[in-house]
Backbone bond lengths (Angstrom), bond angles and torsions (degrees), N, CA, C in turn:
res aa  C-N    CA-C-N  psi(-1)  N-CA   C-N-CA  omega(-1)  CA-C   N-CA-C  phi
1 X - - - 1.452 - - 1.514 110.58 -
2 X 1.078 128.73 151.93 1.332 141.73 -156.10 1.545 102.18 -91.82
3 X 1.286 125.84 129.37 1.630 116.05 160.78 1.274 131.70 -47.65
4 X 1.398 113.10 -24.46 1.514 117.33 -161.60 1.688 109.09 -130.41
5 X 1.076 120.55 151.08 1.136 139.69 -159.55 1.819 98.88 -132.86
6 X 1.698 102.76 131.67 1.657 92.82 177.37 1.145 110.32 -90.75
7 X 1.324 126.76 -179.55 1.449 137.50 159.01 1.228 124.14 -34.45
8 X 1.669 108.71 -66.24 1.747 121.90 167.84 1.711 122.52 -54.60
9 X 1.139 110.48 -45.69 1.474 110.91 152.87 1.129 118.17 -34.29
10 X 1.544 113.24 -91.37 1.718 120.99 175.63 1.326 124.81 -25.72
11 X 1.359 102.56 -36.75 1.691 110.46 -161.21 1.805 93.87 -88.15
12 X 1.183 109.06 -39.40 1.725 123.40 160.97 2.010 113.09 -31.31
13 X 1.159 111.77 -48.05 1.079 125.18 -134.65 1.606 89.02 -115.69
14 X 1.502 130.89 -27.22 1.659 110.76 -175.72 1.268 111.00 -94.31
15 X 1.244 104.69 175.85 1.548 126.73 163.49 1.911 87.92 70.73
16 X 1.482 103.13 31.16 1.539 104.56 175.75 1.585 92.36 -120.34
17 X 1.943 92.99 159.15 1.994 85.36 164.96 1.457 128.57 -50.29
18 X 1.638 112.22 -34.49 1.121 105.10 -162.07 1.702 91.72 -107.78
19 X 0.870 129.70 54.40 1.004 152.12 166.53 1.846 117.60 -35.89
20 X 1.071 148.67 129.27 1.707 101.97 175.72 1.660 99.48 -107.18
21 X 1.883 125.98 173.42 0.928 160.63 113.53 1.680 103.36 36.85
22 X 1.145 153.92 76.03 1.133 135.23 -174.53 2.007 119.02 -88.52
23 X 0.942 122.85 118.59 1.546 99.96 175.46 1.399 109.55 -150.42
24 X 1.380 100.09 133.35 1.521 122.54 -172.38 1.307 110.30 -91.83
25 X 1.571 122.29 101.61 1.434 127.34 166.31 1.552 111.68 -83.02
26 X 1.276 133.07 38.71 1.275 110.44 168.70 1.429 134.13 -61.68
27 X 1.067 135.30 140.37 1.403 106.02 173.53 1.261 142.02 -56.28
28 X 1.479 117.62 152.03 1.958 100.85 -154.10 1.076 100.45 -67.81
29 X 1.487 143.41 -34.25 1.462 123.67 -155.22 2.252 83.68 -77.31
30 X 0.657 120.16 -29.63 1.416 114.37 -164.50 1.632 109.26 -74.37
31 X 1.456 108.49 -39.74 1.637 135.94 176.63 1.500 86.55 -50.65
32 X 1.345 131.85 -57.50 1.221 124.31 -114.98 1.890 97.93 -109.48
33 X 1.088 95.47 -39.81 1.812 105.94 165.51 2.112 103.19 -80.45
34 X 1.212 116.80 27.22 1.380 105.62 162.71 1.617 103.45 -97.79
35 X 1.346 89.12 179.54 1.753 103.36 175.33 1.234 131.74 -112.42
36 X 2.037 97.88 -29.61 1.417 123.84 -179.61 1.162 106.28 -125.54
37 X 1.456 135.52 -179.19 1.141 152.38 -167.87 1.822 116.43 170.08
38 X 1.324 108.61 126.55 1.839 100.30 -174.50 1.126 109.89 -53.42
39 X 1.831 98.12 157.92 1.436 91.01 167.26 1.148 121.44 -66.96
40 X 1.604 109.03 173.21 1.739 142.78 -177.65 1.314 101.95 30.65
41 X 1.650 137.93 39.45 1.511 141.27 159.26 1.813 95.53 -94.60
42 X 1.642 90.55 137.13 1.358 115.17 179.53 2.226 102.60 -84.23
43 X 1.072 96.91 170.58 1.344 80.77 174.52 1.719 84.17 -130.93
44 X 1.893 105.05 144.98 1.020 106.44 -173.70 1.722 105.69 -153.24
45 X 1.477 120.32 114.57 1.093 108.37 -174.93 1.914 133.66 -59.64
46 X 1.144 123.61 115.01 1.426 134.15 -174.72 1.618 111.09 -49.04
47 X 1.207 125.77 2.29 1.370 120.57 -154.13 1.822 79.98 -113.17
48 X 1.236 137.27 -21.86 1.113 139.98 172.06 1.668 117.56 -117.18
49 X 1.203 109.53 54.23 1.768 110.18 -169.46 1.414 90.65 -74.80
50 X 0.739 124.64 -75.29 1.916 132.68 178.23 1.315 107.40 -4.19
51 X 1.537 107.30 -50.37 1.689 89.00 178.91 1.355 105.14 -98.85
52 X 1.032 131.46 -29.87 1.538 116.18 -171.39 1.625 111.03 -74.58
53 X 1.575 101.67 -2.36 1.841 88.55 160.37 0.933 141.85 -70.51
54 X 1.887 113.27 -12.15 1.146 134.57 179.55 1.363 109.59 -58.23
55 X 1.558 130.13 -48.51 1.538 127.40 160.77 1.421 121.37 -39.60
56 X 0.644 122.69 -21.00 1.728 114.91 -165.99 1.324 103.17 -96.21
57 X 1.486 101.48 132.50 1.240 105.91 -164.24 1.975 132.79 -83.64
58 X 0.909 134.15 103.61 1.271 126.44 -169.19 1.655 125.88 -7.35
59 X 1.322 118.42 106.92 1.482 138.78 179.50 1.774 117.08 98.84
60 X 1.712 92.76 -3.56 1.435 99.33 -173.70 1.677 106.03 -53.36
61 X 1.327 106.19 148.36 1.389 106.86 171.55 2.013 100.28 -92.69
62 X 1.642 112.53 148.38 1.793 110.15 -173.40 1.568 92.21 -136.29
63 X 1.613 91.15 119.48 1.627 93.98 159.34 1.658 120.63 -109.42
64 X 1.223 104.80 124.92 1.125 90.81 -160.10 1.958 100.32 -101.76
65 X 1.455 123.23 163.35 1.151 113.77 142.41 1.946 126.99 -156.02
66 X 1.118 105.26 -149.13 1.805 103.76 -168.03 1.682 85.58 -155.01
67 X 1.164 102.59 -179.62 1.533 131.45 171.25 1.615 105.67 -48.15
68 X 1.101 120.78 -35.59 1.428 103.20 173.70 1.772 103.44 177.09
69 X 1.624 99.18 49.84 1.391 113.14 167.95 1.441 126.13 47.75
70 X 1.485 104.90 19.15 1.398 86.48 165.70 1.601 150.22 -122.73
71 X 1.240 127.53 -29.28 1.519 113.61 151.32 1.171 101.01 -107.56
72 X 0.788 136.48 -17.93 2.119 130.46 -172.48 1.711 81.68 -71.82
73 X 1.173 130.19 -80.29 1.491 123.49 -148.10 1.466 111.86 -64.14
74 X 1.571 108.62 -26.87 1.211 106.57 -169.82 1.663 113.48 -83.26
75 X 0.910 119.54 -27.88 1.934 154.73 161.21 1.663 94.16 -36.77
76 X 1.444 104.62 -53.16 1.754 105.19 -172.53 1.547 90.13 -84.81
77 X 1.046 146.11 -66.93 0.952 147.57 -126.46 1.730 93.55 -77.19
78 X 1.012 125.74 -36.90 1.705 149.64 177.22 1.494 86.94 -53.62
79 X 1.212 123.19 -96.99 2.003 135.08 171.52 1.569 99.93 -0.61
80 X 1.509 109.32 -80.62 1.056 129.55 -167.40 1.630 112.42 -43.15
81 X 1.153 133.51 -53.24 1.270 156.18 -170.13 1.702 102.67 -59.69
82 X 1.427 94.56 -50.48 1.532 121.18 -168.38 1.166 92.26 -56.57
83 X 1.787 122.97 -35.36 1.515 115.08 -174.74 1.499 128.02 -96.54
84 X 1.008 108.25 21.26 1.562 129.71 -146.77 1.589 134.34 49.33
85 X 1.623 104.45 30.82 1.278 105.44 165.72 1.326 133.84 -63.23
86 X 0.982 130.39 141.41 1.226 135.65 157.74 1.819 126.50 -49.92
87 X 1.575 109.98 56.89 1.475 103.10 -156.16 1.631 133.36 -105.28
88 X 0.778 138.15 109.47 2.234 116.16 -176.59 1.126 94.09 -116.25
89 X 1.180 109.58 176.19 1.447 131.69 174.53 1.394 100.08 -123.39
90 X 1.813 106.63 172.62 1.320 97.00 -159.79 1.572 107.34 -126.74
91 X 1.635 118.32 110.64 1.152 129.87 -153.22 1.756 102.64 -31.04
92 X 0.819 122.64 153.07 1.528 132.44 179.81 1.287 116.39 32.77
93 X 1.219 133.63 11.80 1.563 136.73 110.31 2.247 83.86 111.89
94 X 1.612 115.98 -157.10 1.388 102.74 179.60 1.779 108.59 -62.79
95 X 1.208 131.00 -49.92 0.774 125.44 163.34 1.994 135.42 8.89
96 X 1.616 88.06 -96.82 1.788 87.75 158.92 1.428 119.51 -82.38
97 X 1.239 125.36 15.38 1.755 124.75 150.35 1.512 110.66 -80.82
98 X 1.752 127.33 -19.52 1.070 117.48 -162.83 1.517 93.11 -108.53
99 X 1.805 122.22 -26.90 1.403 119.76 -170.52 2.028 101.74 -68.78
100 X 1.571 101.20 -42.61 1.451 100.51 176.95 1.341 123.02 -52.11
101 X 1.462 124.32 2.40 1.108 119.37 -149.27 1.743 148.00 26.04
102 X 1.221 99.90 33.54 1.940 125.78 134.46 1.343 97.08 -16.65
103 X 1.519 90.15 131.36 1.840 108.06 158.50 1.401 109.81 -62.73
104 X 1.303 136.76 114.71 1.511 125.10 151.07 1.363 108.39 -116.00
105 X 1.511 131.83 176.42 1.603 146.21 -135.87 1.700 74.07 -143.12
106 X 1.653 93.50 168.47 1.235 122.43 -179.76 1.451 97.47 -96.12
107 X 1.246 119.63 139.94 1.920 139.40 -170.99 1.506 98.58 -75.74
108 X 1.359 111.89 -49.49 1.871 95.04 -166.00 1.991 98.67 -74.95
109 X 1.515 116.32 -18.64 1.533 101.62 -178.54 1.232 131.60 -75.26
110 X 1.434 90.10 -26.89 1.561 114.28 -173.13 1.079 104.13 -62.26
111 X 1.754 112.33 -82.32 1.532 132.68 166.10 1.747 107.60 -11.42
112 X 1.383 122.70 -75.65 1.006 130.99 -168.29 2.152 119.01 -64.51
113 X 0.844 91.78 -6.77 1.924 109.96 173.14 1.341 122.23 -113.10
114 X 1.842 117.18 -17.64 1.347 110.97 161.58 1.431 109.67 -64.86
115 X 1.785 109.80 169.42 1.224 134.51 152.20 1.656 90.56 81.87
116 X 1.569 145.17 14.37 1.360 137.56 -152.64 1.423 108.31 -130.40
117 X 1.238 124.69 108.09 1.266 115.05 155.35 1.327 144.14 -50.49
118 X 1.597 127.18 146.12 1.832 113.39 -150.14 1.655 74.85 -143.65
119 X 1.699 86.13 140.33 1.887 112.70 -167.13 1.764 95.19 -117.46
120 X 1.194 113.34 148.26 1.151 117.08 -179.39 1.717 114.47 -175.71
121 X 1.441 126.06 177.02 1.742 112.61 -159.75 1.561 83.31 -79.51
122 X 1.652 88.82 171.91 1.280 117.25 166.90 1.494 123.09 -85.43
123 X 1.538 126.43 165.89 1.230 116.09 -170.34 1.711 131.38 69.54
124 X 1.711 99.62 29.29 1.532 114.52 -152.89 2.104 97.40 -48.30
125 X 1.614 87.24 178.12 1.594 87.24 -173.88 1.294 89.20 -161.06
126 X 1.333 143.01 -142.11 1.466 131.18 -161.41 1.656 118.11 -61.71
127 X 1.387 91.68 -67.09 1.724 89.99 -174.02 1.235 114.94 -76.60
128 X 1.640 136.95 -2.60 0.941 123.87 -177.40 1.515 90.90 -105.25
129 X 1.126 138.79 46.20 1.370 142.25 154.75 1.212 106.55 -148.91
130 X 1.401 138.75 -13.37 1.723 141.41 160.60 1.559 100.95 -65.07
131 X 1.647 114.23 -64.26 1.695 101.72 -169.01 1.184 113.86 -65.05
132 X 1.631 116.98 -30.67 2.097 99.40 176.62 1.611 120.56 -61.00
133 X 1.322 98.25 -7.76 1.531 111.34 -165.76 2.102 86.57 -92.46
134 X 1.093 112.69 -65.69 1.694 118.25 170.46 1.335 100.89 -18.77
135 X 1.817 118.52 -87.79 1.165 127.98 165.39 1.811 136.63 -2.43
136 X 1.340 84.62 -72.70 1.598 102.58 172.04 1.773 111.44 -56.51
137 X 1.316 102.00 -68.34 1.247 116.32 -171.69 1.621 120.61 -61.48
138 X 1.433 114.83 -11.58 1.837 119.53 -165.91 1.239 85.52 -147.24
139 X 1.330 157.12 -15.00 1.277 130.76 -152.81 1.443 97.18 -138.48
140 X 1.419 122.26 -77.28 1.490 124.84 -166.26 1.762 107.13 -151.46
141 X 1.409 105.68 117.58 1.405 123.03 -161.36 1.629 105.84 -47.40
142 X 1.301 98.14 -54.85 1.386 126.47 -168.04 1.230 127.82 -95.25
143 X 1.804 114.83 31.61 1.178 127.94 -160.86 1.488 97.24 -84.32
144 X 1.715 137.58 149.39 1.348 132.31 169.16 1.438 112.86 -127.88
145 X 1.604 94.80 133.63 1.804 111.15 -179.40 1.038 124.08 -88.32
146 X 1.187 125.79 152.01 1.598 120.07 -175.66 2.034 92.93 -132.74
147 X 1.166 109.04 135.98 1.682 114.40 176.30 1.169 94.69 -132.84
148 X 1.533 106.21 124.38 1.371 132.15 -159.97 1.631 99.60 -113.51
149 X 1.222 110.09 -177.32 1.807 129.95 154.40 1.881 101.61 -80.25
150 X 1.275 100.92 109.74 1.634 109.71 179.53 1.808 102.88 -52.18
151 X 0.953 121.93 -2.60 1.575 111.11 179.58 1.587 99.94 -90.40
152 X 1.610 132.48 -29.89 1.131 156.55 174.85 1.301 130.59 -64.72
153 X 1.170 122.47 -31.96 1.510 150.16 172.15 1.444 115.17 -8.87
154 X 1.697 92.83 -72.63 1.408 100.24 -163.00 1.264 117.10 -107.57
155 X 1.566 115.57 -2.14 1.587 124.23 146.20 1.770 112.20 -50.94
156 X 1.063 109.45 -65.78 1.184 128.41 -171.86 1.715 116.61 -43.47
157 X 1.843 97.21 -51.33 1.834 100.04 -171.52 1.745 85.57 -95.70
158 X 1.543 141.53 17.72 1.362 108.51 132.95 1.512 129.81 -74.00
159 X 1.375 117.10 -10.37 1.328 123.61 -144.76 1.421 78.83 -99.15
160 X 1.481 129.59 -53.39 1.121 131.47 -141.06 1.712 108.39 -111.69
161 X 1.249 143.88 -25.42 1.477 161.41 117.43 1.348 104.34 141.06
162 X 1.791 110.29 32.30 1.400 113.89 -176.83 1.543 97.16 -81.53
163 X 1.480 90.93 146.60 1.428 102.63 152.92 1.131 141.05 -74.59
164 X 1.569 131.03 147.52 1.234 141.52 -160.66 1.496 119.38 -78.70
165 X 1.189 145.46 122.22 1.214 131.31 162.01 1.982 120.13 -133.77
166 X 1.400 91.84 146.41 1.535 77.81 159.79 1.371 102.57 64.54
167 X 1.108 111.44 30.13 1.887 93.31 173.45 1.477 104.98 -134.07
168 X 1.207 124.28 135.81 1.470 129.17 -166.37 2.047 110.57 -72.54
169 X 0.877 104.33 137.13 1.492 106.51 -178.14 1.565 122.38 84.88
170 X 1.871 97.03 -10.17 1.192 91.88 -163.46 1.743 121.89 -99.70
171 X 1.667 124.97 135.59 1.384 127.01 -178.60 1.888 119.07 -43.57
172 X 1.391 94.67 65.18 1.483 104.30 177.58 1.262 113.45 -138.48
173 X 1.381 131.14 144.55 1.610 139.42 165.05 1.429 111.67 -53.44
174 X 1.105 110.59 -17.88 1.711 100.05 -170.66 1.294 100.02 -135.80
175 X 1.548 102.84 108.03 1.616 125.87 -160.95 1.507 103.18 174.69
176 X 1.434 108.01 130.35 1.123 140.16 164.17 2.506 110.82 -12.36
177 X 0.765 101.55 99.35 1.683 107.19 -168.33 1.449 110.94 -100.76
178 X 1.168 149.65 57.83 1.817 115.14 163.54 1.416 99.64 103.62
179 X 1.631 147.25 16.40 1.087 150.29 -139.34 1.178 125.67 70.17
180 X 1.647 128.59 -6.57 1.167 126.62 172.24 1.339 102.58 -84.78
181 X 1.604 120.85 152.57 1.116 143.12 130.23 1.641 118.85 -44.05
182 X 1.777 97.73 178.81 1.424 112.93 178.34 1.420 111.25 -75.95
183 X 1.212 98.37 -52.33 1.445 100.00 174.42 1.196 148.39 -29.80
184 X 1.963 85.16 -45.35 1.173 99.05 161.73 1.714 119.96 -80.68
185 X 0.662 97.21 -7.28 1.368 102.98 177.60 1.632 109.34 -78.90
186 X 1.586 111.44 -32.36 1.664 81.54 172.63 1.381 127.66 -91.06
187 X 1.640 93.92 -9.55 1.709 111.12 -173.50 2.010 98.02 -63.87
188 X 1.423 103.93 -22.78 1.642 101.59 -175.35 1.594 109.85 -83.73
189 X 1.439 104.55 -17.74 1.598 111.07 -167.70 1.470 116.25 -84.70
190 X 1.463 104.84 -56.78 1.544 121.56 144.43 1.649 148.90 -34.18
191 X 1.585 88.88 -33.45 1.257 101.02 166.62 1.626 105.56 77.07
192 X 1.257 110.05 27.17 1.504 99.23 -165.54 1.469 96.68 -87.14
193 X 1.589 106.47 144.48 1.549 109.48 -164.38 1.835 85.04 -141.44
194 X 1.331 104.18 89.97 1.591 112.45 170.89 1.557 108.16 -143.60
195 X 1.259 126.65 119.03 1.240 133.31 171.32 1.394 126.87 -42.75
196 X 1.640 124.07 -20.49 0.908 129.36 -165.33 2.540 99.42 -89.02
197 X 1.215 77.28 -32.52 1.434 75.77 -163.71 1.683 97.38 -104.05
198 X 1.438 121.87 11.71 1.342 110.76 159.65 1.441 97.58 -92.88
199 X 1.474 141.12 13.67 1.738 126.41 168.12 1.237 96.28 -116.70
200 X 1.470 128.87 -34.84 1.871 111.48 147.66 1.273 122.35 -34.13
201 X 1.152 120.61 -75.72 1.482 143.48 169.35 1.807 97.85 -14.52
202 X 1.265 131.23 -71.53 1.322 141.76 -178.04 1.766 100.01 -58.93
203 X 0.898 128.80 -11.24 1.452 115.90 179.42 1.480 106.93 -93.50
204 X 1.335 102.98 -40.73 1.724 119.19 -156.52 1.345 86.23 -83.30
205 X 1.246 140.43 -34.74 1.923 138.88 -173.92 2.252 86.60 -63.06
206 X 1.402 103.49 -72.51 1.231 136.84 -161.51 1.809 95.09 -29.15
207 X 1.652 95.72 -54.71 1.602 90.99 -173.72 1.525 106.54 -111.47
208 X 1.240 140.54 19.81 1.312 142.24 135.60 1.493 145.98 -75.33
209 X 1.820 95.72 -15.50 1.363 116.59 163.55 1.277 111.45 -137.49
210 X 1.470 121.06 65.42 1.154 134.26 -171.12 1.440 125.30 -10.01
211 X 1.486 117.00 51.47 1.097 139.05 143.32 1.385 131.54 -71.09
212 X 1.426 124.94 49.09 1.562 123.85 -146.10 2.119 98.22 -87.41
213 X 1.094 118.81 24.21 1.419 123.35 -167.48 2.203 86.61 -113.84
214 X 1.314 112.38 0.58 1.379 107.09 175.50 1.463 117.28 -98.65
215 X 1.198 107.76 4.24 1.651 111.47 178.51 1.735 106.94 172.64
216 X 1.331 106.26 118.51 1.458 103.10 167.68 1.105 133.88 -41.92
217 X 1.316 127.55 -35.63 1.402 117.81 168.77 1.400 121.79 -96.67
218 X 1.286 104.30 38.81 1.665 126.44 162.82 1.696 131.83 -45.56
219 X 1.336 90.67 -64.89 1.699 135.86 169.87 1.247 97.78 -68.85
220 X 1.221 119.22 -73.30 2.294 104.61 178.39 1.532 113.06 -47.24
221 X 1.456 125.43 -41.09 1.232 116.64 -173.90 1.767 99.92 -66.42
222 X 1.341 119.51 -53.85 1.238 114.57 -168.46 1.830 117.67 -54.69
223 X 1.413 102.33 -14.97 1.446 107.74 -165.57 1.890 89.79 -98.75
224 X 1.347 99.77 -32.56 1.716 96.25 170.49 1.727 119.96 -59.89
225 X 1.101 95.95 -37.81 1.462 103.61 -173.16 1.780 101.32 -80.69
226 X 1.035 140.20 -53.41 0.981 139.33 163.59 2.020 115.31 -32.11
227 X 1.063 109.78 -47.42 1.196 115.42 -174.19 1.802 101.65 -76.70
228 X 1.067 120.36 -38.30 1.237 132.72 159.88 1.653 110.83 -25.44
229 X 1.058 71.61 -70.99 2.030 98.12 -168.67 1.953 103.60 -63.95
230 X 1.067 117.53 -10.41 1.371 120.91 -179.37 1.443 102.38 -103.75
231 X 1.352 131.17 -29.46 0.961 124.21 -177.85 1.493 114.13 -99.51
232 X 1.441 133.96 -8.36 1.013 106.92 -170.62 1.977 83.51 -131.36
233 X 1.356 114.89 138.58 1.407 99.19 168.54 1.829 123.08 -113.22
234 X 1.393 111.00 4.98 1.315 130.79 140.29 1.698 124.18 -42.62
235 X 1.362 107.31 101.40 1.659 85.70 175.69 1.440 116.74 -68.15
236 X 1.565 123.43 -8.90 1.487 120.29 -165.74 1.204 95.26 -101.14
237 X 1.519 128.31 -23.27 1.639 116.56 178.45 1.411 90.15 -71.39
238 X 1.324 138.34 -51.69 1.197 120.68 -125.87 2.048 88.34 -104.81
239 X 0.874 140.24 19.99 1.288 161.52 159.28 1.964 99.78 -84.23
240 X 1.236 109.10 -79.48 1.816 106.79 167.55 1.304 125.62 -31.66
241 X 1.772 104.83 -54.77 1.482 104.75 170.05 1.356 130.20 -80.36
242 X 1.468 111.88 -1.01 1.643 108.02 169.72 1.150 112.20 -89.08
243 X 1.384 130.21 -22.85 1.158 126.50 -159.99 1.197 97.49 -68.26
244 X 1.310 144.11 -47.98 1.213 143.43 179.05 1.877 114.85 -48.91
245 X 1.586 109.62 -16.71 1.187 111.72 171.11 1.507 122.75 -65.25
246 X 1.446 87.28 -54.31 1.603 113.89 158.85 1.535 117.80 -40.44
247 X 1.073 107.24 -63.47 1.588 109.43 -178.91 1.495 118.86 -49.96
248 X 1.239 109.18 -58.57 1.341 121.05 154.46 1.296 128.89 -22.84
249 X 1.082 116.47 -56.64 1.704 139.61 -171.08 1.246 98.46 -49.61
250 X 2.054 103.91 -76.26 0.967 135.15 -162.14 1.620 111.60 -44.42
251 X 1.678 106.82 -61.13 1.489 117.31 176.53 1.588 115.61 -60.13
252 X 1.300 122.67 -13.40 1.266 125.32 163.67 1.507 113.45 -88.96
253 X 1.357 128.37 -41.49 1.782 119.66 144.57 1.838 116.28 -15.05
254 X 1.968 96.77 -67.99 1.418 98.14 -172.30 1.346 130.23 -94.13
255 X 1.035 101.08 -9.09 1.545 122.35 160.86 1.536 148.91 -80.39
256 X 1.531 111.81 -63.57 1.164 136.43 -173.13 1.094 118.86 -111.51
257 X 1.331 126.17 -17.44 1.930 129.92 -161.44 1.718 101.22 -54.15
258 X 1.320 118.40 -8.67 1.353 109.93 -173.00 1.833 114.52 -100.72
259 X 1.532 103.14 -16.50 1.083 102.46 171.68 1.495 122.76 -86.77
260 X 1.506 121.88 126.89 1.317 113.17 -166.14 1.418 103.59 -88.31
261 X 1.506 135.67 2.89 1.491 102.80 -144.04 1.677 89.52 173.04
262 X 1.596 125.24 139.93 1.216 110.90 -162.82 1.366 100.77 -89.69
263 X 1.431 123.61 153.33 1.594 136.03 -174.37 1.551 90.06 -89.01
């Protein structure tokens, strides 16, 4: 297997299930004066790879990179290998991910929303199964939800230091705005600037604020999600099995939206 992984690949390969492992060894003083950083990459200092391999989870695939891939990423990526990771680095490191123009996130938002649990009602229905899917997929792999009794909410994420979402009335950034959705609300918070999920974005508003005249497949998502909700009465099963709705969607945003009709 090859050490290195290109740009188009990588960029191929996220915000998918099988997504791999992202982690940014730049160096901190260098990490730390950035602005952006890819999505759902952890930042993890290279001068200690040895232990932070212990996180990664068995068969995971890890891409790792630096400022422009070259002995810092490759140094980890060397460690890693040594341990039987699954590891590359990523040809020309953030650098030619940021010259290609690659989606990347803002560093202090990102940073500051990993590792956090996010509280929200019970009985989820579009956006409260679109943003865990946001989350996961752009922000933090391994983010965990909790769906409560909406009278409970905000007792609960004081007790517990989850974050708020999706809940009406409530002192949070990501909440329902002016006809926007949550969603949209994190795509504004995040800063995420990717073409593929600003024509998602218009579906998930369309059938979350029953505006279904904002995108044709408005009304299917809402009738998807509905069918969802009948079949599964677990909010955490039925969170697993949407995401794949999501995924779907999304890869038909960046993929397919042009094909009308199967050949």
């Amino acid at each position: 297997m090859k050490n290195s992984i290109a740009v188009d690949e990588l960029f191929s390969a996220i915000h998918t299930y099988a997504a791999p492992m992202i982690i940014d060894v730049r160096r901190l003083q260098a990490f730390e004066e950035a602005e952006r950083m890819i999505p759902t990459a952890y930042w993890r200092d290279h001068l200690v790879t040895g232990d932070w391999a212990r996180e990664i989870p068995d068969e995971k695939e890890v891409v790792i990179y630096c400022v422009h891939s070259q002995q810092v990423s490759q140094a980890a990526v060397a460690i890693l290998r040594s341990q039987g990771i699954h590891a590359r680095y990523l040809t020309g490191g953030f650098g030619a991910w940021e010259a290609a123009g690659a989606t990347t996130l803002p560093r202090k938002a990102m940073t500051a929303h990993q590792g956090k649990h996010w509280i929200t009602r019970e009985n989820p229905k579009i956006d409260r199964i679109a943003c865990p899917w946001l989350i996961r997929r752009f922000i933090d792999p391994s983010a965990v939800f909790h769906y409560v009794e909406a009278d409970w909410v905000q007792e609960i994420a004081v007790e517990t230091g989850a974050i708020v979402f999706d809940v009406p009335g409530a002192d949070t950034p990501f909440a329902h705005d002016r006809g926007f959705c949550s969603f949209d609300a994190f795509i504004r918070h995040f800063d995420m600037r990717d073409a593929a999920l600003k024509k998602m974005a218009a579906v998930v508003r369309g059938a979350g604020t029953v505006q279904l005249d904002l995108a044709p497949q408005a009304a299917g998502l809402v009738a998807l999600s509905l069918g969802l909700s009948a079949l599964y009465r677990d909010d955490q099963e039925m969170l697993e099995k949407g995401m794949i709705f999501y995924d779907a969607l999304y890869s038909w945003c960046r993929n397919a939206s042009n094909e009308q009709k199967e050949k």
